[in-house]
MDAnalysis code that builds the backbone (N, CA, C; Angstrom):
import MDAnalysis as mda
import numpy as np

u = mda.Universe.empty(258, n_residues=86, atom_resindex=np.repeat(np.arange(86), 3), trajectory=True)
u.add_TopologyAttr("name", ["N", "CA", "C"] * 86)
u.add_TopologyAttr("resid", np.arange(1, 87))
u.add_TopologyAttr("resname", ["UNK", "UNK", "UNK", "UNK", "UNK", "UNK", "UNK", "UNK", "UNK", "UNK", "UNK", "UNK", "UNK", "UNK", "UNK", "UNK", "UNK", "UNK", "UNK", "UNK", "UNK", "UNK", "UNK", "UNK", "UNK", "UNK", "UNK", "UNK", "UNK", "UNK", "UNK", "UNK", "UNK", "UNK", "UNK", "UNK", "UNK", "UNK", "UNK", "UNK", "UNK", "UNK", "UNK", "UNK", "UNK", "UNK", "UNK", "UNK", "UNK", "UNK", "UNK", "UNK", "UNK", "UNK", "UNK", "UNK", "UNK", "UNK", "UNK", "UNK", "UNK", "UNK", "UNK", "UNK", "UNK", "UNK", "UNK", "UNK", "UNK", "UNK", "UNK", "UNK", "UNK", "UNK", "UNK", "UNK", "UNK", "UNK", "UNK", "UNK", "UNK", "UNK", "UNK", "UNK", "UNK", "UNK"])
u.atoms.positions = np.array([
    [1.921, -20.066, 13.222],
    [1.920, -19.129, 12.133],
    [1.419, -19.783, 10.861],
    [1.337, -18.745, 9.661],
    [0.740, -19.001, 8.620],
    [1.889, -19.018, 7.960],
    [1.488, -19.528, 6.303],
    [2.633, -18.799, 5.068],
    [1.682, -18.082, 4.546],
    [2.305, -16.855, 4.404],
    [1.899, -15.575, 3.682],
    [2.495, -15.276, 2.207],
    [2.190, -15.763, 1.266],
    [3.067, -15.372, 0.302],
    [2.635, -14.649, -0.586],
    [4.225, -13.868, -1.004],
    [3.984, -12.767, -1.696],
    [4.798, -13.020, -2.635],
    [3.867, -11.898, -4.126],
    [4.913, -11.806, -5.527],
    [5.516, -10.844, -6.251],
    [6.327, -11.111, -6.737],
    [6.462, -9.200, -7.450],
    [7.233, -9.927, -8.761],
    [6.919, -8.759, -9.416],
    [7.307, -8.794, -10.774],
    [7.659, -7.681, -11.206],
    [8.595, -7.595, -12.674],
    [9.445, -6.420, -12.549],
    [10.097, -6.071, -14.175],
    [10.258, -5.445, -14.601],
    [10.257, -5.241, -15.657],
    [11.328, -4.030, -16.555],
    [12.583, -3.926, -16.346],
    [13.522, -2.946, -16.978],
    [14.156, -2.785, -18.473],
    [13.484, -1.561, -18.662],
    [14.108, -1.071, -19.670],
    [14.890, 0.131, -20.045],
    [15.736, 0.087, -20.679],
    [16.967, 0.680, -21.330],
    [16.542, 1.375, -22.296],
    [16.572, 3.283, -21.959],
    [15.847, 3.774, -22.643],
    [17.231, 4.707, -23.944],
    [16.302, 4.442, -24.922],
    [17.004, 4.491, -26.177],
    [18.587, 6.084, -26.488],
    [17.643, 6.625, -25.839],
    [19.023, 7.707, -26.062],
    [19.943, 7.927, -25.362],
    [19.757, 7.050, -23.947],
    [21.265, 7.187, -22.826],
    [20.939, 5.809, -22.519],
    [22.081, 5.138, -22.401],
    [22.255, 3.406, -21.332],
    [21.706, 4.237, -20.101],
    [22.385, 5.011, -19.757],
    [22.812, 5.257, -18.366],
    [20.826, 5.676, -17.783],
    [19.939, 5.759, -18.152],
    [18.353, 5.729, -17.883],
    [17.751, 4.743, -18.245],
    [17.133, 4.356, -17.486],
    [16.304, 3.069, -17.160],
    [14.837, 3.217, -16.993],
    [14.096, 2.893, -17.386],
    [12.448, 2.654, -16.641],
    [12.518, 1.723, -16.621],
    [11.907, 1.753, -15.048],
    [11.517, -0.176, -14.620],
    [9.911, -0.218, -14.080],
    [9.013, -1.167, -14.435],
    [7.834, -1.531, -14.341],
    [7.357, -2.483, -13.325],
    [7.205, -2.157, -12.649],
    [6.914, -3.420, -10.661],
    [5.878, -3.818, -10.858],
    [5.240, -4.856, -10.384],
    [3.993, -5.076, -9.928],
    [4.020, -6.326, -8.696],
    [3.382, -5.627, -7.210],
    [3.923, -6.732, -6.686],
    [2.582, -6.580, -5.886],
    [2.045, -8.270, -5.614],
    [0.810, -8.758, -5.177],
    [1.656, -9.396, -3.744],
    [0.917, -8.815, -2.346],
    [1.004, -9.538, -0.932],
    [-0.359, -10.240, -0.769],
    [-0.117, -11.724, -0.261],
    [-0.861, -12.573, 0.271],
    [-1.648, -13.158, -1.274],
    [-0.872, -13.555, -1.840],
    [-1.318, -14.194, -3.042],
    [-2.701, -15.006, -3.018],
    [-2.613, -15.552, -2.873],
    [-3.657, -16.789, -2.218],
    [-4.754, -16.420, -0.857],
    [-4.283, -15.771, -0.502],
    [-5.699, -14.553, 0.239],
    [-5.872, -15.687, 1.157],
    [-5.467, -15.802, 1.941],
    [-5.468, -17.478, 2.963],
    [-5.915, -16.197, 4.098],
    [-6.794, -16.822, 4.839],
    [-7.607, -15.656, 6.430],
    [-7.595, -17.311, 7.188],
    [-6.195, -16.675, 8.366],
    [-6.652, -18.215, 9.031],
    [-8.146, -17.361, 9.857],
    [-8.625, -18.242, 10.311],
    [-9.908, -17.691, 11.342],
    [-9.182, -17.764, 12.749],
    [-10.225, -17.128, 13.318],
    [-10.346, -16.775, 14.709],
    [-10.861, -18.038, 15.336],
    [-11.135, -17.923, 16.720],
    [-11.819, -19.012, 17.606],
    [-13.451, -19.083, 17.265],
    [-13.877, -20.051, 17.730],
    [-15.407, -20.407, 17.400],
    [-15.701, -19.591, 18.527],
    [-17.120, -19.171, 18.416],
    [-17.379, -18.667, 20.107],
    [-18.252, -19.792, 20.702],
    [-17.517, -20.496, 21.666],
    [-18.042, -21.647, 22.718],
    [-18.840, -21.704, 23.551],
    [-19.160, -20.357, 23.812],
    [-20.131, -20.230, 24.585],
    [-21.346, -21.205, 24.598],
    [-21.988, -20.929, 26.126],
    [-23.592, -21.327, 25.849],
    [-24.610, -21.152, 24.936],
    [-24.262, -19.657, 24.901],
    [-25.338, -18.831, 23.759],
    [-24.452, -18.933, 22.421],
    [-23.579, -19.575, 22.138],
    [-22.837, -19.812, 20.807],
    [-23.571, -20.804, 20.245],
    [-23.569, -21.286, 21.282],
    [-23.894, -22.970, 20.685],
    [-25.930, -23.111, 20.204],
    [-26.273, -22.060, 20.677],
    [-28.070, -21.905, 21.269],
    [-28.149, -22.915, 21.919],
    [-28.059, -23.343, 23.486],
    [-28.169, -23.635, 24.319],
    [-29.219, -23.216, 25.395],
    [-30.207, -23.465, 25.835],
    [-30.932, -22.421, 26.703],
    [-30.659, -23.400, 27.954],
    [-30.598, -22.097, 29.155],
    [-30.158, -22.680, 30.474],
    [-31.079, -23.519, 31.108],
    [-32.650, -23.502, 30.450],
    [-33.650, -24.162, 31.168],
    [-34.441, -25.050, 29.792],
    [-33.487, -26.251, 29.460],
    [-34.194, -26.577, 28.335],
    [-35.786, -27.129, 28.430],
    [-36.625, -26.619, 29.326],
    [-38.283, -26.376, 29.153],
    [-38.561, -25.195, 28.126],
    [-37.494, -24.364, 27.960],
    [-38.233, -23.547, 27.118],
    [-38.034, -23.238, 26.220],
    [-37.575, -24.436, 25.703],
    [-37.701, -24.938, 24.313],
    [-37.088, -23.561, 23.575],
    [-36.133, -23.137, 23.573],
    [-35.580, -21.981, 22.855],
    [-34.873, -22.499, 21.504],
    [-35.801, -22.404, 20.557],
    [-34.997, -22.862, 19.350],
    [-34.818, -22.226, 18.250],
    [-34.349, -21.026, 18.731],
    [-34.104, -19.664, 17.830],
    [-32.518, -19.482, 18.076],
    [-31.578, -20.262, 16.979],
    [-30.167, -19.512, 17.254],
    [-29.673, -18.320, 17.281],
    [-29.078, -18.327, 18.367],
    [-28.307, -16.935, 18.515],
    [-27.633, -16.183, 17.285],
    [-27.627, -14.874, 17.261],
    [-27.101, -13.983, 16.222],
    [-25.378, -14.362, 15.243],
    [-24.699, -14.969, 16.599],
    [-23.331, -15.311, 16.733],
    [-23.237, -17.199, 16.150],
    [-24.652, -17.813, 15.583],
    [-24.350, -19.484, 15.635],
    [-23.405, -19.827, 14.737],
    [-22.559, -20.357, 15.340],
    [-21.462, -20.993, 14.505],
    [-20.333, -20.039, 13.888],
    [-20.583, -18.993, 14.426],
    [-19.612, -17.903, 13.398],
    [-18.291, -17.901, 13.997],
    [-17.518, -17.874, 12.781],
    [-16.159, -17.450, 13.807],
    [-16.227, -15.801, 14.278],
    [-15.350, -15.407, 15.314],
    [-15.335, -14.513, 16.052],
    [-14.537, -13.373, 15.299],
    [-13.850, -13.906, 14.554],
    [-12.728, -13.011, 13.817],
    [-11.704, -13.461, 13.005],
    [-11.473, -12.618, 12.041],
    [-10.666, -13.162, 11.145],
    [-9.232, -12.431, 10.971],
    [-7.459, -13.238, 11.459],
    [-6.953, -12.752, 11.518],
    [-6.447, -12.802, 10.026],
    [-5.195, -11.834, 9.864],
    [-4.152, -11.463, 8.813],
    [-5.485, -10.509, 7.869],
    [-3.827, -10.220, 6.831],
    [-4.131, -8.787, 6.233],
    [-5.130, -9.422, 4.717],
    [-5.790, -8.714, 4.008],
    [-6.608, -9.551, 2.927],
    [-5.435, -9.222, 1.831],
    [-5.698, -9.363, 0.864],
    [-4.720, -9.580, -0.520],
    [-4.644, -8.131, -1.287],
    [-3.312, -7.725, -1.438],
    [-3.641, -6.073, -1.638],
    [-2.069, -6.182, -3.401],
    [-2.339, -5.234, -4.081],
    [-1.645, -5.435, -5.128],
    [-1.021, -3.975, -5.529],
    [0.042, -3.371, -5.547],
    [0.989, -2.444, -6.187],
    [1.480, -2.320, -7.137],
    [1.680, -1.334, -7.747],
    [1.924, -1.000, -9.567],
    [2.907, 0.127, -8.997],
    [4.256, 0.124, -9.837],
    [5.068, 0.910, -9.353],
    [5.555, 1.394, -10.511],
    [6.288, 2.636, -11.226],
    [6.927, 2.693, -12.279],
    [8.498, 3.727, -11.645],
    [9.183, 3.736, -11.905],
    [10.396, 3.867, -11.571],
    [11.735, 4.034, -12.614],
    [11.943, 5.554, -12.581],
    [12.672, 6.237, -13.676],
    [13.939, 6.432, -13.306],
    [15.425, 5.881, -13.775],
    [16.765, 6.155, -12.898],
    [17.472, 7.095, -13.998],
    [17.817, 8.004, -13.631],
    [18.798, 8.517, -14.929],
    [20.247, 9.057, -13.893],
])
Protein backbone atom coordinates (compact mmCIF):
# COMPACT_ATOMS: atom_id res chain seq x y z
CA UNK A 1 0.00 0.00 0.00
CA UNK A 2 0.47 3.66 -0.33
CA UNK A 3 -0.01 6.76 2.21
CA UNK A 4 -2.78 8.68 0.98
CA UNK A 5 -3.07 11.75 2.80
CA UNK A 6 -5.68 13.86 3.42
CA UNK A 7 -6.59 17.52 4.92
CA UNK A 8 -9.39 19.42 6.11
CA UNK A 9 -9.78 22.53 7.56
CA UNK A 10 -12.54 24.14 9.34
CA UNK A 11 -13.68 27.15 10.50
CA UNK A 12 -16.72 28.09 13.25
CA UNK A 13 -18.49 30.83 13.92
CA UNK A 14 -20.87 32.10 16.51
CA UNK A 15 -23.40 34.02 14.93
CA UNK A 16 -24.17 37.31 16.64
CA UNK A 17 -27.83 37.22 17.64
CA UNK A 18 -28.22 33.56 19.13
CA UNK A 19 -25.01 31.41 20.72
CA UNK A 20 -27.15 28.67 20.07
CA UNK A 21 -26.34 29.16 15.66
CA UNK A 22 -23.26 28.51 14.28
CA UNK A 23 -21.78 28.73 10.67
CA UNK A 24 -18.95 26.57 10.09
CA UNK A 25 -16.61 26.86 6.94
CA UNK A 26 -14.80 23.22 5.73
CA UNK A 27 -12.43 22.88 3.27
CA UNK A 28 -11.06 19.52 2.90
CA UNK A 29 -8.33 18.41 0.18
CA UNK A 30 -7.95 14.15 -0.41
CA UNK A 31 -4.60 12.95 -1.62
CA UNK A 32 -2.68 16.04 -0.85
CA UNK A 33 0.42 15.36 -2.53
CA UNK A 34 -1.30 13.69 -5.61
CA UNK A 35 1.23 10.61 -5.24
CA UNK A 36 -0.14 7.92 -8.53
CA UNK A 37 1.84 4.86 -7.55
CA UNK A 38 2.12 3.34 -11.27
CA UNK A 39 1.13 0.28 -12.70
CA UNK A 40 3.48 -2.53 -14.15
CA UNK A 41 5.87 -1.80 -17.08
CA UNK A 42 4.59 -3.80 -20.02
CA UNK A 43 7.44 -6.60 -20.45
CA UNK A 44 6.56 -7.80 -23.21
CA UNK A 45 8.52 -8.48 -26.45
CA UNK A 46 6.80 -5.76 -28.26
CA UNK A 47 7.22 -3.53 -24.98
CA UNK A 48 10.55 -3.62 -25.10
CA UNK A 49 10.70 -3.21 -29.42
CA UNK A 50 12.16 -6.38 -29.76
CA UNK A 51 11.63 -7.98 -33.22
CA UNK A 52 11.39 -11.82 -33.29
CA UNK A 53 13.76 -12.00 -36.33
CA UNK A 54 16.43 -9.46 -35.54
CA UNK A 55 17.37 -9.41 -39.60
CA UNK A 56 14.80 -7.06 -39.84
CA UNK A 57 16.17 -4.63 -38.33
CA UNK A 58 12.84 -3.25 -36.80
CA UNK A 59 13.76 -0.08 -35.21
CA UNK A 60 10.56 1.64 -34.87
CA UNK A 61 9.31 1.43 -31.10
CA UNK A 62 6.22 0.18 -30.34
CA UNK A 63 3.22 2.56 -29.47
CA UNK A 64 3.36 1.12 -25.71
CA UNK A 65 7.71 1.84 -25.29
CA UNK A 66 8.40 2.15 -21.92
CA UNK A 67 4.99 3.27 -20.76
CA UNK A 68 3.53 2.24 -17.75
CA UNK A 69 0.32 0.28 -18.28
CA UNK A 70 -1.71 2.13 -15.73
CA UNK A 71 -1.97 4.29 -13.14
CA UNK A 72 -3.46 3.24 -9.86
CA UNK A 73 -5.31 5.47 -6.96
CA UNK A 74 -7.69 8.33 -7.06
CA UNK A 75 -6.00 11.93 -8.41
CA UNK A 76 -6.28 14.89 -5.84
CA UNK A 77 -9.86 16.23 -5.51
CA UNK A 78 -10.79 19.30 -3.01
CA UNK A 79 -14.34 20.20 -1.10
CA UNK A 80 -15.74 23.49 0.17
CA UNK A 81 -18.49 22.90 2.55
CA UNK A 82 -20.52 25.61 4.49
CA UNK A 83 -22.70 24.38 7.25
CA UNK A 84 -25.47 26.29 9.24
CA UNK A 85 -26.64 24.70 12.91
CA UNK A 86 -29.34 26.58 14.65
Amino acid sequence: GYMNGDMGLGKTFDMPWDDKQKLQLRWDVFNVANYQPFGAIDNSRSGFGVARDPKLRNLTPPSNWSNFTAIQGSPREMQVALRYSF
